[in-house]
Biopython code that builds the backbone (N, CA, C, O; Angstrom):
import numpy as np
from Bio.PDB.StructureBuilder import StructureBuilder

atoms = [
    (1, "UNK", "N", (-123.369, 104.466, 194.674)),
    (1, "UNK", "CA", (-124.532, 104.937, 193.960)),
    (1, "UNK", "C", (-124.415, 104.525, 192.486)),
    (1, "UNK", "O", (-123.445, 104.588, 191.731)),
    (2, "UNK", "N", (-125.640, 104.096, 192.284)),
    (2, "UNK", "CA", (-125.545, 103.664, 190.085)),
    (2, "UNK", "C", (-125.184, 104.908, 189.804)),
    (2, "UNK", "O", (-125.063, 105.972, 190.413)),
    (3, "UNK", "N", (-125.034, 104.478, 188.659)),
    (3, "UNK", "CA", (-124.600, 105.580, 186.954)),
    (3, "UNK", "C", (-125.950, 105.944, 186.817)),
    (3, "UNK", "O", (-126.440, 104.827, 186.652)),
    (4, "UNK", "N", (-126.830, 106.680, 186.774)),
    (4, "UNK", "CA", (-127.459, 107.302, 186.056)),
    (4, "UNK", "C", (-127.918, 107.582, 184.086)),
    (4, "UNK", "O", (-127.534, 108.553, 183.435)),
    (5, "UNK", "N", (-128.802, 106.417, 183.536)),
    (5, "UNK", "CA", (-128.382, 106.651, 182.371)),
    (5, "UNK", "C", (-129.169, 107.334, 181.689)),
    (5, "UNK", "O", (-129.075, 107.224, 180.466)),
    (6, "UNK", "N", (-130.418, 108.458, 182.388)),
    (6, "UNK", "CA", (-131.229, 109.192, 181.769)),
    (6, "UNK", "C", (-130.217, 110.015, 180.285)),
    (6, "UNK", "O", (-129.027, 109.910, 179.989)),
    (7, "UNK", "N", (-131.479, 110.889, 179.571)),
    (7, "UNK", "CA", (-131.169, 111.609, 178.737)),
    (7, "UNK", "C", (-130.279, 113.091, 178.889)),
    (7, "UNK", "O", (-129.681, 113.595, 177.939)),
    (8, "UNK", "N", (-130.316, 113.657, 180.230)),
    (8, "UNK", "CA", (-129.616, 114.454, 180.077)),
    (8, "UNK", "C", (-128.817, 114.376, 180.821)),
    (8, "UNK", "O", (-128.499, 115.475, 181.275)),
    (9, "UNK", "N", (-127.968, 113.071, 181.439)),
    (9, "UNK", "CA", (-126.682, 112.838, 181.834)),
    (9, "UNK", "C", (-125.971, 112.569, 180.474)),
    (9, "UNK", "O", (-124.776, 112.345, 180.665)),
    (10, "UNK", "N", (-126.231, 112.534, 179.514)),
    (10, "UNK", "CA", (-125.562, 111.930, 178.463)),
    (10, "UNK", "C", (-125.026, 113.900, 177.436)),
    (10, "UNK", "O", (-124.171, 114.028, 176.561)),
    (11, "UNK", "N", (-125.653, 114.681, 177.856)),
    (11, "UNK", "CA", (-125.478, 116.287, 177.124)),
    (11, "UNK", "C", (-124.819, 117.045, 178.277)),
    (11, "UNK", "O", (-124.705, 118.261, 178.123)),
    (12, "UNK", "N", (-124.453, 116.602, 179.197)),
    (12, "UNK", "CA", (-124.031, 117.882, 180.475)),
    (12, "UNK", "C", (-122.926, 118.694, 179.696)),
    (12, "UNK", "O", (-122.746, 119.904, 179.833)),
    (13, "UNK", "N", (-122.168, 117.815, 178.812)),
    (13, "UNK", "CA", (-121.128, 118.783, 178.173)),
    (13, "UNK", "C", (-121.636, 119.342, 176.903)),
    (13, "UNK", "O", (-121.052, 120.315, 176.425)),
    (14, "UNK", "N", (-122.528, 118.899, 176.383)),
    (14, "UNK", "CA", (-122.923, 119.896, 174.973)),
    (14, "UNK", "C", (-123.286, 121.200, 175.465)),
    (14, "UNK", "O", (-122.774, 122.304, 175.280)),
    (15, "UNK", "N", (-124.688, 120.675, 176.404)),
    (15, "UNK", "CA", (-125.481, 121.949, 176.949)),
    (15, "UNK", "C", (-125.350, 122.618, 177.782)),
    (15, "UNK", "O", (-126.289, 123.109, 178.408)),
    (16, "UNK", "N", (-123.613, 122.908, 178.120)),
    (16, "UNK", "CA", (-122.808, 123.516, 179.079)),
    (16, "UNK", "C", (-122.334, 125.273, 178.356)),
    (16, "UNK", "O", (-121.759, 125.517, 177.295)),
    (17, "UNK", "N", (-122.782, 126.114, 179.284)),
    (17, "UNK", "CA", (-122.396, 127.503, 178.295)),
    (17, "UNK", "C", (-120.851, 127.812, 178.838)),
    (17, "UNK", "O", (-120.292, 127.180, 179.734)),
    (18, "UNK", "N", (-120.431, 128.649, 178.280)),
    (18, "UNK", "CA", (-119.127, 129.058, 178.565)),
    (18, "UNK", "C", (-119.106, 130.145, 179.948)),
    (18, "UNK", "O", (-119.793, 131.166, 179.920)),
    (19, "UNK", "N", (-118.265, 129.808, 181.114)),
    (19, "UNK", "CA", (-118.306, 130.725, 182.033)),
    (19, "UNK", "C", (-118.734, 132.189, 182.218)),
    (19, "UNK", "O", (-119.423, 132.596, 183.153)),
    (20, "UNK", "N", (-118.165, 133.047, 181.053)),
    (20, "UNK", "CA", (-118.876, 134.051, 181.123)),
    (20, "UNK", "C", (-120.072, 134.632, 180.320)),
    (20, "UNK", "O", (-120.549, 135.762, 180.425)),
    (21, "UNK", "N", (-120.474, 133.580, 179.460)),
    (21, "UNK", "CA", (-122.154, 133.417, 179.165)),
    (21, "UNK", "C", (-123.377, 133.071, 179.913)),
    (21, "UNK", "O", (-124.505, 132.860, 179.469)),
    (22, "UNK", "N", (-122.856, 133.046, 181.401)),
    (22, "UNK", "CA", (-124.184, 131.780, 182.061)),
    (22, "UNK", "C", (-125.107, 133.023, 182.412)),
    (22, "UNK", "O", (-124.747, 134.176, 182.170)),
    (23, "UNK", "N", (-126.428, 132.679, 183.051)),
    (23, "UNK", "CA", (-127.543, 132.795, 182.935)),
    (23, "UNK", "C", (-128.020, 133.346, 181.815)),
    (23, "UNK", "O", (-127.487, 133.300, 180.707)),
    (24, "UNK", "N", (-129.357, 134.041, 182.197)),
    (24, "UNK", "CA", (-130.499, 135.018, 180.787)),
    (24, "UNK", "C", (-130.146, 135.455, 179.780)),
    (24, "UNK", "O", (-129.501, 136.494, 179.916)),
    (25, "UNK", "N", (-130.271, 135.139, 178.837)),
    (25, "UNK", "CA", (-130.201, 136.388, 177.601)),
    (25, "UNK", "C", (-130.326, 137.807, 177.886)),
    (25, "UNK", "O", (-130.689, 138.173, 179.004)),
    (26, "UNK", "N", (-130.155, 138.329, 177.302)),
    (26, "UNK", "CA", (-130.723, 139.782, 177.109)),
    (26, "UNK", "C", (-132.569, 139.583, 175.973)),
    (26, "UNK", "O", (-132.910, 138.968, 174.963)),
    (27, "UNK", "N", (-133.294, 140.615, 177.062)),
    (27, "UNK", "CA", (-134.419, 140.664, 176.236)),
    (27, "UNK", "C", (-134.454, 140.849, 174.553)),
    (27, "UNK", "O", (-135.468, 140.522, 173.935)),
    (28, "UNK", "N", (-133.043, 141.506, 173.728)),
    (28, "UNK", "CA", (-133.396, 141.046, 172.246)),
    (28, "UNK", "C", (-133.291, 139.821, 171.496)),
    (28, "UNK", "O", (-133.539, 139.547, 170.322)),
    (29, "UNK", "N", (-132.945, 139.285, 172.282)),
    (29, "UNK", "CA", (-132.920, 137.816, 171.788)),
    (29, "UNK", "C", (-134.735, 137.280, 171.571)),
    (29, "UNK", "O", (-135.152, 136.409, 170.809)),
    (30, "UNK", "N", (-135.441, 138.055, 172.423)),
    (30, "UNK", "CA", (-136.849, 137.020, 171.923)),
    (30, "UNK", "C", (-137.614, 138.568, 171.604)),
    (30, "UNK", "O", (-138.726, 138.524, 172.132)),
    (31, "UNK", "N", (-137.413, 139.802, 170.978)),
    (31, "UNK", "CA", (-138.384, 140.893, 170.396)),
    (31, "UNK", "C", (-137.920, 140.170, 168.895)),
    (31, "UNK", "O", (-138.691, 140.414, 167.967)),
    (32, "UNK", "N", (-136.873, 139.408, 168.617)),
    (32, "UNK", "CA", (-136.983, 139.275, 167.213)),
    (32, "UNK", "C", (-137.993, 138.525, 166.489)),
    (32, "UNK", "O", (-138.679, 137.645, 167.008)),
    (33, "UNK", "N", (-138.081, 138.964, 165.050)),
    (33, "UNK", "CA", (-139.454, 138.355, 164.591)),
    (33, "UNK", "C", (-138.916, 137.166, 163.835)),
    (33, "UNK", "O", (-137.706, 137.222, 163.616)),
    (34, "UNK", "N", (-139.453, 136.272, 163.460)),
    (34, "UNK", "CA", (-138.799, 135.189, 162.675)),
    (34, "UNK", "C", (-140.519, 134.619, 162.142)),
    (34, "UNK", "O", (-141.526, 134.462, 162.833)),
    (35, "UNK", "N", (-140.320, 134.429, 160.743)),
    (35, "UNK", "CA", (-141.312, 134.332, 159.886)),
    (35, "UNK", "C", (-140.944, 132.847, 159.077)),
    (35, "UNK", "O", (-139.797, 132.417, 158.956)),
    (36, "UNK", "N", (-142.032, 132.252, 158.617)),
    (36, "UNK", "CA", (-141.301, 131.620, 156.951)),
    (36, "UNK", "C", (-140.817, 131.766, 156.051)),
    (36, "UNK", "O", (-141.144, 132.609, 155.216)),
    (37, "UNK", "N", (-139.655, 130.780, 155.937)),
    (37, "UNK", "CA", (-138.390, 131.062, 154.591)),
    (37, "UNK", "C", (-137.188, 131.894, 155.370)),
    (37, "UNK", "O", (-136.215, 132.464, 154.875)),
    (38, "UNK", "N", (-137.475, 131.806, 156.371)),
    (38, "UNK", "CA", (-135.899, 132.113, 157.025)),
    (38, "UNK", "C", (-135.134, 131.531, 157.414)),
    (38, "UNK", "O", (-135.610, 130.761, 158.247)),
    (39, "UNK", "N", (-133.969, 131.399, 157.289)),
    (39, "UNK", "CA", (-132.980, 130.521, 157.546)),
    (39, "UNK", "C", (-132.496, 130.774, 159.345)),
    (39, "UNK", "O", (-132.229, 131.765, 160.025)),
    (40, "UNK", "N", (-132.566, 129.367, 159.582)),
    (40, "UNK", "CA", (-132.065, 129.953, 161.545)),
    (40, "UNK", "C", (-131.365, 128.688, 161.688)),
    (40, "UNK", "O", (-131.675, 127.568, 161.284)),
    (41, "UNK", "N", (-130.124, 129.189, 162.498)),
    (41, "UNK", "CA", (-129.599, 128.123, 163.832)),
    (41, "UNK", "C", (-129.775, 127.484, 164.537)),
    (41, "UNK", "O", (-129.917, 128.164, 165.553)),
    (42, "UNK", "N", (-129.891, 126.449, 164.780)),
    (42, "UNK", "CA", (-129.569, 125.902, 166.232)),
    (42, "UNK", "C", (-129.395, 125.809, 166.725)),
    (42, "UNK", "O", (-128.738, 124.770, 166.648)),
    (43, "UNK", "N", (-129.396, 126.298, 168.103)),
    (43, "UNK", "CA", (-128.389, 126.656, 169.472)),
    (43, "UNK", "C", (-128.471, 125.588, 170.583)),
    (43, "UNK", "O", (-127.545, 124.814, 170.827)),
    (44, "UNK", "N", (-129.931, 125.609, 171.392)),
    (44, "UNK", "CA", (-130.019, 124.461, 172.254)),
    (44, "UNK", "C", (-129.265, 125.444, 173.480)),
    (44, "UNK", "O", (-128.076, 125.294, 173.763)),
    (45, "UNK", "N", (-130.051, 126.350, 174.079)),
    (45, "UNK", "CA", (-129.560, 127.316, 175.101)),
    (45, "UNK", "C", (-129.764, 126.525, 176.625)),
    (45, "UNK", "O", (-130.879, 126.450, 177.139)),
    (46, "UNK", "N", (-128.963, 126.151, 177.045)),
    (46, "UNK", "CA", (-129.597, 125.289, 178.308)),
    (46, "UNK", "C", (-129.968, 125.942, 179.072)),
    (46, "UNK", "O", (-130.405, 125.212, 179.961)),
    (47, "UNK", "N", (-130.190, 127.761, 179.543)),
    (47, "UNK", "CA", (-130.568, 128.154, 180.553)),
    (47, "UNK", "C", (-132.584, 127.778, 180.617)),
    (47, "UNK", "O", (-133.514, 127.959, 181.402)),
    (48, "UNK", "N", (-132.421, 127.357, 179.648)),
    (48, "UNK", "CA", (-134.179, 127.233, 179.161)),
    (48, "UNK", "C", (-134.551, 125.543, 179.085)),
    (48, "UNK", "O", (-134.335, 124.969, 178.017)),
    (49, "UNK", "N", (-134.923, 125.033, 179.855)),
    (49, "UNK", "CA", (-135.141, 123.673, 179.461)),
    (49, "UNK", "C", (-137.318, 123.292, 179.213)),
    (49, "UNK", "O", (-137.864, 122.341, 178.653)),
    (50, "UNK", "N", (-137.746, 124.134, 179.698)),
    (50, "UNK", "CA", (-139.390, 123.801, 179.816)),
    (50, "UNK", "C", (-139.719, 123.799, 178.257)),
    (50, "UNK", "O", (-140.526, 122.960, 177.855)),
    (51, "UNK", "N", (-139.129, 124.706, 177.338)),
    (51, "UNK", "CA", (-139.970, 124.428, 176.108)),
    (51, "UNK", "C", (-139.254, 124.606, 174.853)),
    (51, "UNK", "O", (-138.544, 125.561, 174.539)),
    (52, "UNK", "N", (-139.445, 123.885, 174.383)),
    (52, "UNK", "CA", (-139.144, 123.279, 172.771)),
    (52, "UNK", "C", (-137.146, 123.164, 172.392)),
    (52, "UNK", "O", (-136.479, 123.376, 171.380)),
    (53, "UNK", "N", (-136.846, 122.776, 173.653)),
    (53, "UNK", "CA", (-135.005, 122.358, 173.694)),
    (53, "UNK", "C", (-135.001, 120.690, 173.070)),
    (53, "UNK", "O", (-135.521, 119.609, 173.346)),
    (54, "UNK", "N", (-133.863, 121.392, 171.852)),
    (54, "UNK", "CA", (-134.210, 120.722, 170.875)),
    (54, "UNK", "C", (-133.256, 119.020, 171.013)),
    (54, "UNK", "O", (-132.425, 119.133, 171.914)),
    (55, "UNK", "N", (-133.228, 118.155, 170.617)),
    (55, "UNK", "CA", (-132.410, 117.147, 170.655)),
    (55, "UNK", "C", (-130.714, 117.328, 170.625)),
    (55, "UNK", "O", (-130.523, 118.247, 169.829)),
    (56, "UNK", "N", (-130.110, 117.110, 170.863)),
    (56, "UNK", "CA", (-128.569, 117.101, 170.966)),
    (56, "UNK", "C", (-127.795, 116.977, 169.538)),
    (56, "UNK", "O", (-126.734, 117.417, 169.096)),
    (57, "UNK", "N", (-128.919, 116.105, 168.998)),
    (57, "UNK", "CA", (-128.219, 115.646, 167.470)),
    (57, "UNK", "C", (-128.581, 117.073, 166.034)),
    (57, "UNK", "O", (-128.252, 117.164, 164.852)),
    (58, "UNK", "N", (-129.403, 117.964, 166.991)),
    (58, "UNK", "CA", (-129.412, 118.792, 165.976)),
    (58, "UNK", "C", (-129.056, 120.174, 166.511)),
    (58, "UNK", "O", (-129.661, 120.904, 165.726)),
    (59, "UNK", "N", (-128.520, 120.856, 167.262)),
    (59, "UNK", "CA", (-127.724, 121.451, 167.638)),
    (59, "UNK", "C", (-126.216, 121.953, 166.832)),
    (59, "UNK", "O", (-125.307, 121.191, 166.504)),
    (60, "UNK", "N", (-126.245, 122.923, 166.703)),
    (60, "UNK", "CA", (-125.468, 123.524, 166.023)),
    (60, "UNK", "C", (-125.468, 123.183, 163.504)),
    (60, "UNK", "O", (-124.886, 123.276, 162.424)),
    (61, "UNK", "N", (-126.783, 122.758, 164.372)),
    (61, "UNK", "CA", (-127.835, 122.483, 162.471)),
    (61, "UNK", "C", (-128.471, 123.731, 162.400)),
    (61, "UNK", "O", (-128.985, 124.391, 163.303)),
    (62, "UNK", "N", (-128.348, 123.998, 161.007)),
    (62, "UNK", "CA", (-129.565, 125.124, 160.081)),
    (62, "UNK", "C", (-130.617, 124.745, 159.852)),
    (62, "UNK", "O", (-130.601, 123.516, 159.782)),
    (63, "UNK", "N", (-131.349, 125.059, 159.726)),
    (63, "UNK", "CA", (-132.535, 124.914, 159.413)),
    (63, "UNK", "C", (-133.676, 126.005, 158.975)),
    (63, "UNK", "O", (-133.696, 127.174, 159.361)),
    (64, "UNK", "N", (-134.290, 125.607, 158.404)),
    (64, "UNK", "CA", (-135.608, 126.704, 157.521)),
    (64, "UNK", "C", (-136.991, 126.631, 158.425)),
    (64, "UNK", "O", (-137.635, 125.608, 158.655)),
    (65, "UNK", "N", (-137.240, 127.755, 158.807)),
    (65, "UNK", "CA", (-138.762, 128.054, 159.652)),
    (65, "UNK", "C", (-139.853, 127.879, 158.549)),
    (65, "UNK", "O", (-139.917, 128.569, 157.532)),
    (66, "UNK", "N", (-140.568, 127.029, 158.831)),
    (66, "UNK", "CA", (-141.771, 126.689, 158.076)),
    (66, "UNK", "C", (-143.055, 127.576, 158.910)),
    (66, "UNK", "O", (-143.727, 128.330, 158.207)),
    (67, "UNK", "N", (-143.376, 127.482, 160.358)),
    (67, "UNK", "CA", (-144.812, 127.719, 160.563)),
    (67, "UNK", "C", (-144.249, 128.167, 162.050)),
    (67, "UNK", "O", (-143.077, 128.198, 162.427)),
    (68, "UNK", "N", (-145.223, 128.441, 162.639)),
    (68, "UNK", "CA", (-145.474, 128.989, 164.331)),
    (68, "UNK", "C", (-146.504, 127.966, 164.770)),
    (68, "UNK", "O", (-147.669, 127.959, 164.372)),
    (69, "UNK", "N", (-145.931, 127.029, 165.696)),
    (69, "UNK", "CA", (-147.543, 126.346, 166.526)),
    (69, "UNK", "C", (-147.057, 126.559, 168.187)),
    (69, "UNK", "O", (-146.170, 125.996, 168.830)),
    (70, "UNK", "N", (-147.941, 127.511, 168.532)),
    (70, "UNK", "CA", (-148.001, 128.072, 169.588)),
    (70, "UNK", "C", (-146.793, 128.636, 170.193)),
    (70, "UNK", "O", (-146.333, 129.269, 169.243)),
    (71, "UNK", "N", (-146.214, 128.759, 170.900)),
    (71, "UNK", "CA", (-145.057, 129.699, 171.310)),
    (71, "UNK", "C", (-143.772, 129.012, 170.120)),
    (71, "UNK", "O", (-143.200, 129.753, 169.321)),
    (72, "UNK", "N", (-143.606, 128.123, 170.172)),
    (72, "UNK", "CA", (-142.744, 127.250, 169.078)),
    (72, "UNK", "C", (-142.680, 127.735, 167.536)),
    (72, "UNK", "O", (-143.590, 128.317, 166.946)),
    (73, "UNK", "N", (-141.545, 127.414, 167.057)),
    (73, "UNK", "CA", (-141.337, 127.556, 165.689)),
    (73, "UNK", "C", (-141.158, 125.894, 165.066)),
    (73, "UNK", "O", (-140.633, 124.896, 165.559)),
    (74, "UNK", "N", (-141.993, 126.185, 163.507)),
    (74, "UNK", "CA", (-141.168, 124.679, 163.175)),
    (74, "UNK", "C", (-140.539, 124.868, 162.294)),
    (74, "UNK", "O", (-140.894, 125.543, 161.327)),
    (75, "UNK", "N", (-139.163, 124.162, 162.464)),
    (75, "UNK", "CA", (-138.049, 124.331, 161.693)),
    (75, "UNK", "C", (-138.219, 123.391, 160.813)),
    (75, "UNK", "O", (-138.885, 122.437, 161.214)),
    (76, "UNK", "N", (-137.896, 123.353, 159.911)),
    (76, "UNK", "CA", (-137.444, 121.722, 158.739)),
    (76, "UNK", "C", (-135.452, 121.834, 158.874)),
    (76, "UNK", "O", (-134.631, 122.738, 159.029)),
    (77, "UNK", "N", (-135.422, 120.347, 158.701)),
    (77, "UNK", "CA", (-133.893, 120.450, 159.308)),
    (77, "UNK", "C", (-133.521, 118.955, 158.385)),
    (77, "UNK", "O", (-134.251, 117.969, 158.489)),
    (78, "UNK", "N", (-132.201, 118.967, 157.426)),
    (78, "UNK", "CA", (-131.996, 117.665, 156.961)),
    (78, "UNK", "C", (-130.940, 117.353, 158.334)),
    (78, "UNK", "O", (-130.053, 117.894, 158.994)),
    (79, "UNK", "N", (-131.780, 115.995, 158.230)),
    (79, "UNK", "CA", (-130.469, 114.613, 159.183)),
    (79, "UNK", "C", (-130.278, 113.759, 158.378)),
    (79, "UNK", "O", (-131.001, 112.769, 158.263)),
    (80, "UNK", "N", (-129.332, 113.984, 157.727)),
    (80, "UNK", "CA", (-128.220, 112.996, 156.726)),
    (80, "UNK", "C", (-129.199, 112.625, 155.549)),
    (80, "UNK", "O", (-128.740, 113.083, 154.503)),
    (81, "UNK", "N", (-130.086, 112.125, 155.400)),
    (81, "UNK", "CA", (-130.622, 111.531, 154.163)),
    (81, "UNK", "C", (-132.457, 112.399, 154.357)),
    (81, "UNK", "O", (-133.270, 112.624, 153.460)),
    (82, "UNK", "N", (-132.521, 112.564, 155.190)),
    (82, "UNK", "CA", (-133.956, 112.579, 155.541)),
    (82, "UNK", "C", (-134.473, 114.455, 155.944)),
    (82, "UNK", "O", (-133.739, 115.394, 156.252)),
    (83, "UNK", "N", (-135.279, 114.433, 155.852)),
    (83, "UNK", "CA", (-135.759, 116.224, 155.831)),
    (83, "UNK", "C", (-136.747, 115.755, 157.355)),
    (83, "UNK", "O", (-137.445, 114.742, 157.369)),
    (84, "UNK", "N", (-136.619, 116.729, 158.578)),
    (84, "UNK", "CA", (-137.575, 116.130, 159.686)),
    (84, "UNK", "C", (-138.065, 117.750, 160.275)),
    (84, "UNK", "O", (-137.554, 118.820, 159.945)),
    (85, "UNK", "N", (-138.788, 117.612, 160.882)),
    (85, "UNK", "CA", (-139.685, 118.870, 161.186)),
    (85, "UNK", "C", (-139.316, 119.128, 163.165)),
    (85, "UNK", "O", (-139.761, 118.371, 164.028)),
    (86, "UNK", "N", (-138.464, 120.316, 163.435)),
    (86, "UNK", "CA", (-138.704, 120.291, 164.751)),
    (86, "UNK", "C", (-139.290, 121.402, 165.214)),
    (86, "UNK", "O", (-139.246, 122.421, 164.525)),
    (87, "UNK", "N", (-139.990, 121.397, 166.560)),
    (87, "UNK", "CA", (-140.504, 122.774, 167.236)),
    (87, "UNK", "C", (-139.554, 122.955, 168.337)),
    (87, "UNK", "O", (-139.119, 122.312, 169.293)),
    (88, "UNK", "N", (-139.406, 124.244, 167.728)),
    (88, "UNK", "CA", (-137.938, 124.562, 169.233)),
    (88, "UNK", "C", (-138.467, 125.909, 169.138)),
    (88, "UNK", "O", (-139.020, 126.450, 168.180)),
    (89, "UNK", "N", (-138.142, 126.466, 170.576)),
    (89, "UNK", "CA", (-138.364, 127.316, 171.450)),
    (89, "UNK", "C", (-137.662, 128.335, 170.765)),
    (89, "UNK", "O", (-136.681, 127.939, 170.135)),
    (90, "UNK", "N", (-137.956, 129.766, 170.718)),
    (90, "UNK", "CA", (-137.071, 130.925, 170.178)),
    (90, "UNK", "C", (-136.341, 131.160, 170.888)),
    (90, "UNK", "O", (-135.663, 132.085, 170.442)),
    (91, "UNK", "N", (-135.789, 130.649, 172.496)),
    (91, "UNK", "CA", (-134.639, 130.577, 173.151)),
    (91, "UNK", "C", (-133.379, 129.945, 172.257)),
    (91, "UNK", "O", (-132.221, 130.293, 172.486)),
    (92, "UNK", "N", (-133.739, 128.931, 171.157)),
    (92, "UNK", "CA", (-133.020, 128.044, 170.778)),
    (92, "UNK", "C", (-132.820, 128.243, 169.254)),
    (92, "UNK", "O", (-132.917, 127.123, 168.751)),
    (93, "UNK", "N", (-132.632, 128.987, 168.487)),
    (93, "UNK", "CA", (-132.774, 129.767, 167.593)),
    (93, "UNK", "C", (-132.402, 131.047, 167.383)),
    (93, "UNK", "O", (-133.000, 132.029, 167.824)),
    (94, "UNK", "N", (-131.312, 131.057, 166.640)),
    (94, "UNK", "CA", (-130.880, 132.785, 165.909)),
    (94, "UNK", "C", (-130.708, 132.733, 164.624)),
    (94, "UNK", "O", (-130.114, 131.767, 164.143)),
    (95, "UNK", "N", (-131.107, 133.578, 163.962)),
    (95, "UNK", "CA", (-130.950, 133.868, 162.654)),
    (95, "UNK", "C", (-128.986, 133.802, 162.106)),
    (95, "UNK", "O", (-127.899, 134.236, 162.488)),
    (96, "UNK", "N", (-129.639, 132.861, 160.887)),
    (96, "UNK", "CA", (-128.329, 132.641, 160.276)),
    (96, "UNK", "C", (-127.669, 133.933, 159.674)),
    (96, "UNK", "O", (-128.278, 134.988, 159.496)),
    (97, "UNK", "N", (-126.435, 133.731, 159.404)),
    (97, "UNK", "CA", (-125.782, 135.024, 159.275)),
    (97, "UNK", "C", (-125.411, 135.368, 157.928)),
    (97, "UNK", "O", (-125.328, 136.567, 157.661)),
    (98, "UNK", "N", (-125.139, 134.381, 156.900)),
    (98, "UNK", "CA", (-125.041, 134.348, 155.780)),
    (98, "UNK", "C", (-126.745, 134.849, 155.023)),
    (98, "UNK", "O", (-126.912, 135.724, 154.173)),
    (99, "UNK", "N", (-127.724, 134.048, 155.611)),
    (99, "UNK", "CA", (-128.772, 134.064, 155.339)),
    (99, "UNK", "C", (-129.616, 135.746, 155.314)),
    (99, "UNK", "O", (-130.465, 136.153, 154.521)),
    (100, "UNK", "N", (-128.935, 136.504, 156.598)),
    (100, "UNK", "CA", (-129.054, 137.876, 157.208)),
    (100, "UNK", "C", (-128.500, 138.660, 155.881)),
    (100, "UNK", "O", (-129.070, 139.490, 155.173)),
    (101, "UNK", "N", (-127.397, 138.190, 155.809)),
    (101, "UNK", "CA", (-126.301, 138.991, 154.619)),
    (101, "UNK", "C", (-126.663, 138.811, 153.246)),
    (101, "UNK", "O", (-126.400, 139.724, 152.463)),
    (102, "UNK", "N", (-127.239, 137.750, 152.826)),
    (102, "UNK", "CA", (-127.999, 137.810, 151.673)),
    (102, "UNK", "C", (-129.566, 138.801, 151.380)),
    (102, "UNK", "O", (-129.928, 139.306, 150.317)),
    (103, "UNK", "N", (-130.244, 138.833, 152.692)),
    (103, "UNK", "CA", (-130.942, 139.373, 152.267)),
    (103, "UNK", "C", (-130.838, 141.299, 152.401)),
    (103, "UNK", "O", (-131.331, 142.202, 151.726)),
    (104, "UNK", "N", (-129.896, 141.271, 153.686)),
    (104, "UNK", "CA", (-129.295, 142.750, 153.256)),
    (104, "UNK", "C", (-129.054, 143.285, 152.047)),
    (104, "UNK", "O", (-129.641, 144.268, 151.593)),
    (105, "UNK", "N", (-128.075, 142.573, 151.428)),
    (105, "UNK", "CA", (-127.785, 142.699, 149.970)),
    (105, "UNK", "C", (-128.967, 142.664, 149.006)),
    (105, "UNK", "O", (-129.106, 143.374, 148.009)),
    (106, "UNK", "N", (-129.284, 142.304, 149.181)),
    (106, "UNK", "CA", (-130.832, 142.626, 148.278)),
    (106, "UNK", "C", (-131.889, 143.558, 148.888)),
    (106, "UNK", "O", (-132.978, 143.391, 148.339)),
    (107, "UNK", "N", (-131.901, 144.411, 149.774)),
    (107, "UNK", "CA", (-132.247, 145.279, 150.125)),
    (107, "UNK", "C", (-131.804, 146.686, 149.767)),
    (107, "UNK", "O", (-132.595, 147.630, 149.756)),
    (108, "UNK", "N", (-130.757, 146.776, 149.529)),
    (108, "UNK", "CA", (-129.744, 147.901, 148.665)),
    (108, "UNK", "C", (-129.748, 147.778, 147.629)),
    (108, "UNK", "O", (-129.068, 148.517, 146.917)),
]
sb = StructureBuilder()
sb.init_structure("model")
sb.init_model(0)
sb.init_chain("A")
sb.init_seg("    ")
for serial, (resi, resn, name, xyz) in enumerate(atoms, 1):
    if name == "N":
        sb.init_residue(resn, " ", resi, " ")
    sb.init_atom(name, np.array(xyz, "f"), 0.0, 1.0, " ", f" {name:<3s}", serial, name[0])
structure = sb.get_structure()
């Protein structure tokens, strides 16, 4: 049988979760709200592949939520020289933690 050289024979090991992470989230993962000017993660959750799973090359990138177009968020995200705009799924996305902790602190 050929090699197979589609796109997601080439991520089986990125978008592989750890044994005792596999399937669903827990429902708080998507009651959270995420607005503009927030700082979020990149995750790239493979139990979710139908909507807005983001490229491989930006995975485990920060990025700033600009807008909502339709179930999607758009992130702005630098790749090396260049500022690029992605829509990824709130499966694929958690709030940064430094970002969390700054604004705690200014809440007190």
């Amino acid at each position: 049988m050929v090699k197979h050289n589609g796109y997601r024979a080439k991520t089986r090991r990125i978008f592989r979760k750890n044994i005792r992470k596999r399937g669903l989230p827990g429902l708080s993962r998507f009651m959270i709200d995420y607005y503009p000017g927030m700082k979020v993660d990149i995750l790239g959750d493979p139990s979710f592949q139908k909507r807005g799973l983001p490229h491989r090359r930006f995975v485990g990138k920060t990025g700033v939520i600009i807008g909502q177009r339709g179930r999607c968020f758009e992130v702005k995200v630098k790749d090396q020289n260049k500022l690029k705009t992605l829509f990824i799924g709130r499966e694929h996305i958690r709030i940064n933690k430094d970002w969390e902790l700054k604004n705690q602190a200014a809440e007190v």
